[in-house]
C-alpha positions as CSV (number, residue, x, y, z in Angstrom):
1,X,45.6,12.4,11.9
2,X,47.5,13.0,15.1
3,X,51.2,12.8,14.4
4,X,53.6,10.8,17.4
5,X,57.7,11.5,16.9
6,X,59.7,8.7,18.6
7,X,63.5,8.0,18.1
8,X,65.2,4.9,18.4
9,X,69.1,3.9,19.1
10,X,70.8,1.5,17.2
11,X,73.7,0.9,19.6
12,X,77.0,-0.6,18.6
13,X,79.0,-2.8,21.0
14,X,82.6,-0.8,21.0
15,X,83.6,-3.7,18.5
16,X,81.3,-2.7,16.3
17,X,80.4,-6.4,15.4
18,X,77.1,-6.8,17.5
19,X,74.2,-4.2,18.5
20,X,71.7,-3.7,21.8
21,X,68.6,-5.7,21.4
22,X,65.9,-4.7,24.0
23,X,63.3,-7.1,24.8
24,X,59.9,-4.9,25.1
25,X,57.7,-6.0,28.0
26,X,54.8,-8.8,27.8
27,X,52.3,-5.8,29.0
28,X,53.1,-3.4,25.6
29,X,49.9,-2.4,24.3
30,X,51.8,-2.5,20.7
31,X,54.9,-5.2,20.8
32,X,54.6,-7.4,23.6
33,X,57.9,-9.1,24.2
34,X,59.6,-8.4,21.0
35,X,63.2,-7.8,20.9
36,X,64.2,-4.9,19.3
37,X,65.8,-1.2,19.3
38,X,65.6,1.4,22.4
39,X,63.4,3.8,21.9
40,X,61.5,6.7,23.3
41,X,58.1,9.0,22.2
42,X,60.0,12.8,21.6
43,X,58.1,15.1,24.1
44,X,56.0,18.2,23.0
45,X,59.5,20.5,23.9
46,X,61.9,18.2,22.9
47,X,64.3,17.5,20.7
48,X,65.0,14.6,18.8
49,X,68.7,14.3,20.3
50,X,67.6,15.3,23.6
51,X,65.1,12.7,23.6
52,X,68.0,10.3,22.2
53,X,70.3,10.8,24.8
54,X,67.2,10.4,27.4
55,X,66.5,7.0,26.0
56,X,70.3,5.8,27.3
57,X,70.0,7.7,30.8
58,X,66.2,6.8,32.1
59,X,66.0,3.0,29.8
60,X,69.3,1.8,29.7
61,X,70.5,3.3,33.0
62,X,74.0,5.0,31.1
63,X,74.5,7.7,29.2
64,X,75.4,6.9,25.2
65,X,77.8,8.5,22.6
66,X,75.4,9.4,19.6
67,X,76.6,10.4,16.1
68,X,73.5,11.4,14.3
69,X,70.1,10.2,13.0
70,X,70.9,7.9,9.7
71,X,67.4,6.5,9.1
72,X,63.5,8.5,9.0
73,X,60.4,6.5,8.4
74,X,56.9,6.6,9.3
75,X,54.0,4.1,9.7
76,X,50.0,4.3,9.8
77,X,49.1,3.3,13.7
78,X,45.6,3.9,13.5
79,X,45.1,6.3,15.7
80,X,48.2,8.2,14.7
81,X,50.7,8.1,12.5
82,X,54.1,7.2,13.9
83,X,57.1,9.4,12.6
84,X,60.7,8.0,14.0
85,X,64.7,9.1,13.5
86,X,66.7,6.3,13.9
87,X,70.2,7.4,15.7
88,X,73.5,5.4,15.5
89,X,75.6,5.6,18.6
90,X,78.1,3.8,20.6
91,X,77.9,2.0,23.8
92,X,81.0,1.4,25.9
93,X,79.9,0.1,28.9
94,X,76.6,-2.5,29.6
95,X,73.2,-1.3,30.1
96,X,71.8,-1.1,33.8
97,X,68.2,-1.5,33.2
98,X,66.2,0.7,35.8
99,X,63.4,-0.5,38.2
100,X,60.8,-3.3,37.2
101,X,59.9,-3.7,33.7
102,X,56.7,-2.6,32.4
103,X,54.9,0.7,31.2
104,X,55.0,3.6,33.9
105,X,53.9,6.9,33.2
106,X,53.5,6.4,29.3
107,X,57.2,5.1,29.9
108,X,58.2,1.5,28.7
109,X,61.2,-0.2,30.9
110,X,62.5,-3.4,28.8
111,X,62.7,-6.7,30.5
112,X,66.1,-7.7,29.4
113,X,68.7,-6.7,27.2
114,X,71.4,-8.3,24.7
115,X,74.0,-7.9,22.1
116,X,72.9,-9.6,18.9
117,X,73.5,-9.0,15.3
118,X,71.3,-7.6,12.9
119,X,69.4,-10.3,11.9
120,X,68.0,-10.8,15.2
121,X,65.5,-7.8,14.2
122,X,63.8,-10.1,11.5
123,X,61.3,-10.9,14.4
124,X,60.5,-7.6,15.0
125,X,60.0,-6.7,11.7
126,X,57.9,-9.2,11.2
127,X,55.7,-7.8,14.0
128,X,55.5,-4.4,12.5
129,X,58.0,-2.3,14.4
130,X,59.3,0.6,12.6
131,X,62.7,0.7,14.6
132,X,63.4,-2.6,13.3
133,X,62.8,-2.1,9.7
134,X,64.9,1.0,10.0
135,X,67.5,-0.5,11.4
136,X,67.6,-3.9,9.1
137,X,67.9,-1.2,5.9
138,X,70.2,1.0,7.1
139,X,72.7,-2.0,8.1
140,X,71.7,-3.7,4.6
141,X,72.6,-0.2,3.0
């Protein structure tokens, strides 16, 4: 089965108390408008903190301060199975999303973004996405 690496950012608000929420766009092929973590497919020469770091610069429009991966986990997709590392980092200034929203060039822009607390992942979760589950154990610990 073909095997897809992705990471995903769980973003702290500099007071730590609330994280970025990304709301996915109504076009996804896999999570139409569900809120949930940044995140980015790792390219075929990447690595994982390059494609990290990538995720703040080209879908949140600023560069982020990452300390490390702190989650792994992997799901059955079908057609592939997806592997992710889920980074903690810190955001001091507000996102600037780029362009329209949508999908270009295998590339998905979010619609909107938001500081929340963890529980606003339930929703997520409950629609399958692996960033959220990460993300909900890790702050459960």
């Amino acid at each position: 089965m073909k095997r897809v690496r992705a990471v995903s950012l769980l973003l702290l608000a500099h007071e730590g108390s609330h994280l970025l929420l990304v709301k996915r766009p109504q076009t996804d092929q896999e999570l139409p408008g569900v809120w949930g973590l940044p995140a980015a497919t790792v390219g075929e020469d990447e690595t994982e903190m390059a494609a990290a770091s990538r995720v703040g610069l080209e879908k949140l429009g600023v560069p982020v301060s990452l300390e490390g991966v702190v989650a792994r986990g992997q799901q059955d997709r079908g057609a592939h199975t997806l592997e992710m590392a889920l980074f903690l980092g810190l955001l001091t200034v507000e996102p600037v999303l780029p362009g329209s929203s949508g999908s270009q060039e295998d590339k998905t822009l979010y619609e909107a973004w938001r500081w929340d607390t963890g529980e606003a992942l339930e929703e997520g979760l409950s629609k399958g996405s692996l960033c959220c589950r990460l993300a909900l154990e890790f702050l459960k610990g």
